[in-house]
N, CA, C, O and CB atoms as a CASP TS submission, in Angstrom:
PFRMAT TS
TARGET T0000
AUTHOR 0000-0000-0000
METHOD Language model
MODEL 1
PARENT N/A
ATOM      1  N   UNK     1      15.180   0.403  -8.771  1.00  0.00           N
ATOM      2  CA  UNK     1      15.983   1.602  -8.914  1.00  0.00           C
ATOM      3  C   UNK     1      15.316   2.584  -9.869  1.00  0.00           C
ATOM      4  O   UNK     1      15.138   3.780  -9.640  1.00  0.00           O
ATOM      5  CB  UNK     1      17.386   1.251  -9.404  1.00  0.00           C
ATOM      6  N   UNK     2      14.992   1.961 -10.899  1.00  0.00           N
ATOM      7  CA  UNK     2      14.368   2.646 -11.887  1.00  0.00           C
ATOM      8  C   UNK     2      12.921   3.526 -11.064  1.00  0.00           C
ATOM      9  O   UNK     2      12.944   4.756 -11.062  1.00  0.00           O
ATOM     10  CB  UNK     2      13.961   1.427 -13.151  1.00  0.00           C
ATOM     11  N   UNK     3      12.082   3.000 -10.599  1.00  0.00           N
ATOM     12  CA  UNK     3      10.945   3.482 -10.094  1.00  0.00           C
ATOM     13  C   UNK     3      11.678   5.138  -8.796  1.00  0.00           C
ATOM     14  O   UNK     3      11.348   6.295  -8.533  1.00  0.00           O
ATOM     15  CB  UNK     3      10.026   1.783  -9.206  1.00  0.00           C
ATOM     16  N   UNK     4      12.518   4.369  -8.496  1.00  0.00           N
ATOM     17  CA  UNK     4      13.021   5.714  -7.385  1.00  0.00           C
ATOM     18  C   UNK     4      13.420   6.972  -8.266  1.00  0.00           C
ATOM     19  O   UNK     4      13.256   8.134  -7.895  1.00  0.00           O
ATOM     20  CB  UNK     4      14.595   5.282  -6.333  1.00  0.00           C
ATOM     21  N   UNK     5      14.098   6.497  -9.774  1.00  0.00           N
ATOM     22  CA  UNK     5      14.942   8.112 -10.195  1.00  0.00           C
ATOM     23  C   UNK     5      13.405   8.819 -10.823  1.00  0.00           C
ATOM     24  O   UNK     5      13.204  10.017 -10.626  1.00  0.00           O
ATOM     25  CB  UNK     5      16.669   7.961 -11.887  1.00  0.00           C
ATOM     26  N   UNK     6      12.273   7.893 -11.654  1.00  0.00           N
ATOM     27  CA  UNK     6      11.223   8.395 -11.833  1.00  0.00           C
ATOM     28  C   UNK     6      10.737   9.310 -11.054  1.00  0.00           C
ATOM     29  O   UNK     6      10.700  10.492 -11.397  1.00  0.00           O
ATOM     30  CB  UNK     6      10.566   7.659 -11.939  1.00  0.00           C
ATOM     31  N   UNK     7      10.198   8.771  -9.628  1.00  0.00           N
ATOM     32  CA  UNK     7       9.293   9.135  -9.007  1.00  0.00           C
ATOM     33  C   UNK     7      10.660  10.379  -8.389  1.00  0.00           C
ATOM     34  O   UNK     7       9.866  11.155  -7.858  1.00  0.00           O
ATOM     35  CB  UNK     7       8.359   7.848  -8.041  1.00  0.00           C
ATOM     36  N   UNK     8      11.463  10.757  -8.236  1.00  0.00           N
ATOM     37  CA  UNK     8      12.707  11.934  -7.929  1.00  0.00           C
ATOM     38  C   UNK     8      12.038  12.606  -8.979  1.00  0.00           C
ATOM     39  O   UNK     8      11.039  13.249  -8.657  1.00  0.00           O
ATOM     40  CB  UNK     8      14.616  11.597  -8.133  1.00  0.00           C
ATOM     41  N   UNK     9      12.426  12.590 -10.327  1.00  0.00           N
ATOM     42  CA  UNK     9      11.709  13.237 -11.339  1.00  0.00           C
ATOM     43  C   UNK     9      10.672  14.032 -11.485  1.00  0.00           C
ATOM     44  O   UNK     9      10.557  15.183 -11.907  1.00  0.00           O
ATOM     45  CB  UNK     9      11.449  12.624 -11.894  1.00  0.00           C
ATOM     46  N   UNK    10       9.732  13.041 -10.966  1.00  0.00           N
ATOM     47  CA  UNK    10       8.306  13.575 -10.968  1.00  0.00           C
ATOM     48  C   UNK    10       8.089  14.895  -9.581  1.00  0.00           C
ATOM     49  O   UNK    10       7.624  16.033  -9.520  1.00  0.00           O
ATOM     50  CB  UNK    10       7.179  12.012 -10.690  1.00  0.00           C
ATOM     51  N   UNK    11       8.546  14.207  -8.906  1.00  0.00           N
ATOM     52  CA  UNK    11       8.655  14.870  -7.760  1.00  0.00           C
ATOM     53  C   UNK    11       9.001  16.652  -7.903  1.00  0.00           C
ATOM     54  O   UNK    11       8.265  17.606  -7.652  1.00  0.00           O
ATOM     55  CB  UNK    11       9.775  14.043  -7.011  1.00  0.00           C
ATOM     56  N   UNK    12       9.995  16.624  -8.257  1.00  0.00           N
ATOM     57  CA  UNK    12      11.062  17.764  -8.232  1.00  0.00           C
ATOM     58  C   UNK    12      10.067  18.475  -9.131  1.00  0.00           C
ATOM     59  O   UNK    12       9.580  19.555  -8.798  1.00  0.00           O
ATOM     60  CB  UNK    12      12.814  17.482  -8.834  1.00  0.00           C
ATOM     61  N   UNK    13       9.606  17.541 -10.884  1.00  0.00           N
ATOM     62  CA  UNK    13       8.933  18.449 -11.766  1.00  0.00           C
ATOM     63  C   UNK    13       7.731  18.932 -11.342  1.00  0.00           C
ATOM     64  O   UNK    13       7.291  19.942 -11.892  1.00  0.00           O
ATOM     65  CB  UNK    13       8.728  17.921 -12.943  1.00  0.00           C
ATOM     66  N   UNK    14       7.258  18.525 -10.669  1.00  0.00           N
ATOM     67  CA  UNK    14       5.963  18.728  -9.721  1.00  0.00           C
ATOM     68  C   UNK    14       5.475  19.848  -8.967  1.00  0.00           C
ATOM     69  O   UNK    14       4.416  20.445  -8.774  1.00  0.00           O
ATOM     70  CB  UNK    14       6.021  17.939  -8.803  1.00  0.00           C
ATOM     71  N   UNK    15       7.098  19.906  -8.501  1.00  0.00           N
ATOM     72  CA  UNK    15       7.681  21.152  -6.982  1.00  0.00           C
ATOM     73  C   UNK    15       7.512  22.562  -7.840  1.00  0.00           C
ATOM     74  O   UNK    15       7.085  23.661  -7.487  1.00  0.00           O
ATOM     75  CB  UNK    15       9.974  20.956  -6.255  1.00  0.00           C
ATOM     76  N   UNK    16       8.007  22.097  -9.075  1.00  0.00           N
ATOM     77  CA  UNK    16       8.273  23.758  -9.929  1.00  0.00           C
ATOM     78  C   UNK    16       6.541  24.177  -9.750  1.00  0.00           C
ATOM     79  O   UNK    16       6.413  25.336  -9.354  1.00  0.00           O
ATOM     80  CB  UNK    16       8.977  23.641 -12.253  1.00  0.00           C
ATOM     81  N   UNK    17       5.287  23.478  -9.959  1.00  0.00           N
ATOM     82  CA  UNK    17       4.103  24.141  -9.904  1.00  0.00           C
ATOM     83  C   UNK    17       3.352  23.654  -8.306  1.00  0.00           C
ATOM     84  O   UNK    17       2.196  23.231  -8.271  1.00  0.00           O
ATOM     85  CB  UNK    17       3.203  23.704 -11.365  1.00  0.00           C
ATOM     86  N   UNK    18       3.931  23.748  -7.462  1.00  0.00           N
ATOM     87  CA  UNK    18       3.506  23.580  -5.947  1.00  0.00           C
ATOM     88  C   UNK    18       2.970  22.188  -6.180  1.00  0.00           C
ATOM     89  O   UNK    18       2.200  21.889  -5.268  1.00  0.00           O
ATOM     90  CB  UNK    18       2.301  24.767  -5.252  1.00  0.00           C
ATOM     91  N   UNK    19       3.069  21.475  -6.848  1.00  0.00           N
ATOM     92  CA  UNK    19       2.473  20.332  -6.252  1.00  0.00           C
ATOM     93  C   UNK    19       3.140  19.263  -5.720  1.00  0.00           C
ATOM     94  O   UNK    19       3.870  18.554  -6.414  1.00  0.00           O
ATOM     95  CB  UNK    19       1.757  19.844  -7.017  1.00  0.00           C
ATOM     96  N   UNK    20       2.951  19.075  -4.506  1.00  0.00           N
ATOM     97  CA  UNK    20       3.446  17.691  -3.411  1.00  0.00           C
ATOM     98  C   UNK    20       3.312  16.895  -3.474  1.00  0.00           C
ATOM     99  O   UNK    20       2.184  16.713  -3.015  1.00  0.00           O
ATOM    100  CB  UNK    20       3.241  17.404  -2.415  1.00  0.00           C
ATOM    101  N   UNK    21       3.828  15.748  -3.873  1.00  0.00           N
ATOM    102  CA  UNK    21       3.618  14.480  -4.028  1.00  0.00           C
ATOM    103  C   UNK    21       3.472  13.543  -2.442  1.00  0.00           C
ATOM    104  O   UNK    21       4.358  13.278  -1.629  1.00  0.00           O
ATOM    105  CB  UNK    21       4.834  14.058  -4.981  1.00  0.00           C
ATOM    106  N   UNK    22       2.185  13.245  -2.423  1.00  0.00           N
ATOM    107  CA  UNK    22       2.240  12.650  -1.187  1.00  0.00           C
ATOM    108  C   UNK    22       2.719  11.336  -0.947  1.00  0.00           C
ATOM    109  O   UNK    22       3.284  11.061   0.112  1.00  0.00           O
ATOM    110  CB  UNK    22       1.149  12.684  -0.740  1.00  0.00           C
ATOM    111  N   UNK    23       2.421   9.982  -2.416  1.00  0.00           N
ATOM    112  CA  UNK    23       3.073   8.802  -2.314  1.00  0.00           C
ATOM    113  C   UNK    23       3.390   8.413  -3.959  1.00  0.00           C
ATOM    114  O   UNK    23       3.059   9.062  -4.951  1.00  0.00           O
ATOM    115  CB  UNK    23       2.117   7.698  -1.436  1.00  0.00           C
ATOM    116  N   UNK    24       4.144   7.132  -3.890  1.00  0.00           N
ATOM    117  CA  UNK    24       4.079   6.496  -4.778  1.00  0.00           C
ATOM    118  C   UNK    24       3.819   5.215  -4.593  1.00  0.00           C
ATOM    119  O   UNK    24       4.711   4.689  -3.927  1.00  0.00           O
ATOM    120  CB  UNK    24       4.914   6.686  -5.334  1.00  0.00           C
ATOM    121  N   UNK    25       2.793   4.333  -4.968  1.00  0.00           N
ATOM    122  CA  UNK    25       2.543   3.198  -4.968  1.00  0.00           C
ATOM    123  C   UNK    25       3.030   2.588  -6.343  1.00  0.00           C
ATOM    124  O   UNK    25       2.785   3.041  -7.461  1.00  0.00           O
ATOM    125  CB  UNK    25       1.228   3.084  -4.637  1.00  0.00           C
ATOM    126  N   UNK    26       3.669   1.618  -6.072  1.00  0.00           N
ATOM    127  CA  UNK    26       3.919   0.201  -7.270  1.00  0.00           C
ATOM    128  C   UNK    26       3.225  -0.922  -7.246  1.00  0.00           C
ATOM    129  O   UNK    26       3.382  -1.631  -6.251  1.00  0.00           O
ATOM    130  CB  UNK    26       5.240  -0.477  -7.229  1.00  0.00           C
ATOM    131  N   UNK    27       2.772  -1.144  -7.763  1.00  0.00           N
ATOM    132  CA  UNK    27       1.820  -2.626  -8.079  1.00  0.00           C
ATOM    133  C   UNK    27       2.611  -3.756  -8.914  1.00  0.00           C
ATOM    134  O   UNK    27       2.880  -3.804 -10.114  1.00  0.00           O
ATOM    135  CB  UNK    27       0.339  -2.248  -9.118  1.00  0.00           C
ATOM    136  N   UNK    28       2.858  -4.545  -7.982  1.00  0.00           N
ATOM    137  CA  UNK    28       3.400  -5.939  -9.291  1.00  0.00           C
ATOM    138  C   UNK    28       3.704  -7.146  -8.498  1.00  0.00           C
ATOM    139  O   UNK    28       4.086  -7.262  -7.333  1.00  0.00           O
ATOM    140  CB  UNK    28       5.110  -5.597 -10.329  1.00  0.00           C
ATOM    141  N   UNK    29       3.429  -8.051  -9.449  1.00  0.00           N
ATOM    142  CA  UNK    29       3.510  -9.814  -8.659  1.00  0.00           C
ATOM    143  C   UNK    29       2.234  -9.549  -7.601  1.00  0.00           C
ATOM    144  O   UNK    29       2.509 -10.129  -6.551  1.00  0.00           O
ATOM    145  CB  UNK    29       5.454 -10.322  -7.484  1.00  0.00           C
ATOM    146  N   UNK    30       0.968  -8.892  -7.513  1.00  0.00           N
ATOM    147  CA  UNK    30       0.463  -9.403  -6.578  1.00  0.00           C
ATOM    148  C   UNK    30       0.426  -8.120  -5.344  1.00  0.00           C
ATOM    149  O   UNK    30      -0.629  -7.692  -4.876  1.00  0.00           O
ATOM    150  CB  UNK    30       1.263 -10.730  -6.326  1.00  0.00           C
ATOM    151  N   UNK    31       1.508  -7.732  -5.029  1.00  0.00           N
ATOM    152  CA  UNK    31       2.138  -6.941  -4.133  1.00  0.00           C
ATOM    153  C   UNK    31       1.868  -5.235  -4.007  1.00  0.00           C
ATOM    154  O   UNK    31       2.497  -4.460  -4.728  1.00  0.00           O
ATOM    155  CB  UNK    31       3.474  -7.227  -4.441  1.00  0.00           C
ATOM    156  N   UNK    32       1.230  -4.933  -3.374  1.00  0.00           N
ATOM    157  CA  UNK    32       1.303  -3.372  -3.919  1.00  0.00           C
ATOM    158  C   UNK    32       2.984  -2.460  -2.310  1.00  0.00           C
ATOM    159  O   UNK    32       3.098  -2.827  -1.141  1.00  0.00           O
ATOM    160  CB  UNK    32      -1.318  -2.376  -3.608  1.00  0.00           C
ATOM    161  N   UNK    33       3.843  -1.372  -3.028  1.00  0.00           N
ATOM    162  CA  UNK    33       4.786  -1.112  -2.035  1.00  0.00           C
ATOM    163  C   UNK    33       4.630   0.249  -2.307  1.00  0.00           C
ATOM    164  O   UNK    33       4.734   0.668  -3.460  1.00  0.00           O
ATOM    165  CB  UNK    33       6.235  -1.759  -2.095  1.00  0.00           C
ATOM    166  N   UNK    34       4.327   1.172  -1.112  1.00  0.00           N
ATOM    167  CA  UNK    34       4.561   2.284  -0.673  1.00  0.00           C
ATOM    168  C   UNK    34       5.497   3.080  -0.546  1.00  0.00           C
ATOM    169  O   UNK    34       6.165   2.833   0.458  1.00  0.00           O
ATOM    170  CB  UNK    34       4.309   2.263   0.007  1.00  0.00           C
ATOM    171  N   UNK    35       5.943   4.182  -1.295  1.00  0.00           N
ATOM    172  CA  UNK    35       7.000   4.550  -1.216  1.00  0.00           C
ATOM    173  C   UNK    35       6.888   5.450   0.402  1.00  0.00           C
ATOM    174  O   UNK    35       7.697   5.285   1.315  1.00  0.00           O
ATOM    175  CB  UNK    35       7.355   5.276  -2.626  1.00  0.00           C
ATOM    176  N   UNK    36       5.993   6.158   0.440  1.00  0.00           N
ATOM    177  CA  UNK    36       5.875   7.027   2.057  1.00  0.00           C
ATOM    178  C   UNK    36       5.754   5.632   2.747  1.00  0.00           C
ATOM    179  O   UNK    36       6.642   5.893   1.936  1.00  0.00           O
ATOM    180  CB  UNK    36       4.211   8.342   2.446  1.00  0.00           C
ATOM    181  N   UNK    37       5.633   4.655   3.258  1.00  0.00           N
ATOM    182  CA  UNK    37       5.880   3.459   4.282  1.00  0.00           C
ATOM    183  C   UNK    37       6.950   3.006   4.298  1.00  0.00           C
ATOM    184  O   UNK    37       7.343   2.249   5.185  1.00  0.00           O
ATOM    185  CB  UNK    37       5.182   2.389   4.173  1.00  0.00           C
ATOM    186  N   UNK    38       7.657   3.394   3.284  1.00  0.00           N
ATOM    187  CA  UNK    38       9.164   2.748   3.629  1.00  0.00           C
ATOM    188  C   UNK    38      10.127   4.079   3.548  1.00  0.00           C
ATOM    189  O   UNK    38      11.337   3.909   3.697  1.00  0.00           O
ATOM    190  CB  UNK    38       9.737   1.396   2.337  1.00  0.00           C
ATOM    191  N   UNK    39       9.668   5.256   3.339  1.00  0.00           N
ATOM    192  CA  UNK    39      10.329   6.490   3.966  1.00  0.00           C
ATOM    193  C   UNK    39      11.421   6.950   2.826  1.00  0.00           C
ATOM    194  O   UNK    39      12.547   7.329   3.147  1.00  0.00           O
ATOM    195  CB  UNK    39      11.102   6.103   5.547  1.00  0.00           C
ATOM    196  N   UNK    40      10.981   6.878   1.484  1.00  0.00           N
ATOM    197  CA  UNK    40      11.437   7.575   0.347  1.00  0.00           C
ATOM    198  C   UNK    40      10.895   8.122  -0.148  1.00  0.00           C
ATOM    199  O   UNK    40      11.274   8.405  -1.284  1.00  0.00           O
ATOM    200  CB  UNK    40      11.828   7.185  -0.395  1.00  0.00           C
ATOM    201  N   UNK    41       9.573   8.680   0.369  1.00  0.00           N
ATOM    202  CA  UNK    41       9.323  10.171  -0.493  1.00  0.00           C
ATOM    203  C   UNK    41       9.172  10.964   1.271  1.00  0.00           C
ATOM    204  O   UNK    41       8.963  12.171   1.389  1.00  0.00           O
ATOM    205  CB  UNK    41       7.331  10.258  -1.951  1.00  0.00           C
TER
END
């Protein structure tokens, strides 16, 4: 949950100077998860 209101955050603060966030990747246990592959950014 925590990683989603961040990356909202970042996002939005981002938007104010045109910049698009294309993904967010998380890394942990091994695992890396895509936020554009599972269709939240």
């Amino acid at each position: 949950m925590a990683d989603k209101q961040v990356t909202r955050q970042l996002t939005d603060a981002l938007a104010l100077v045109d910049v698009r966030v294309l993904d967010h990747v998380v890394v942990g246990d091994g695992a890396a998860v895509s936020f554009a592959e599972r269709g939240l950014i």
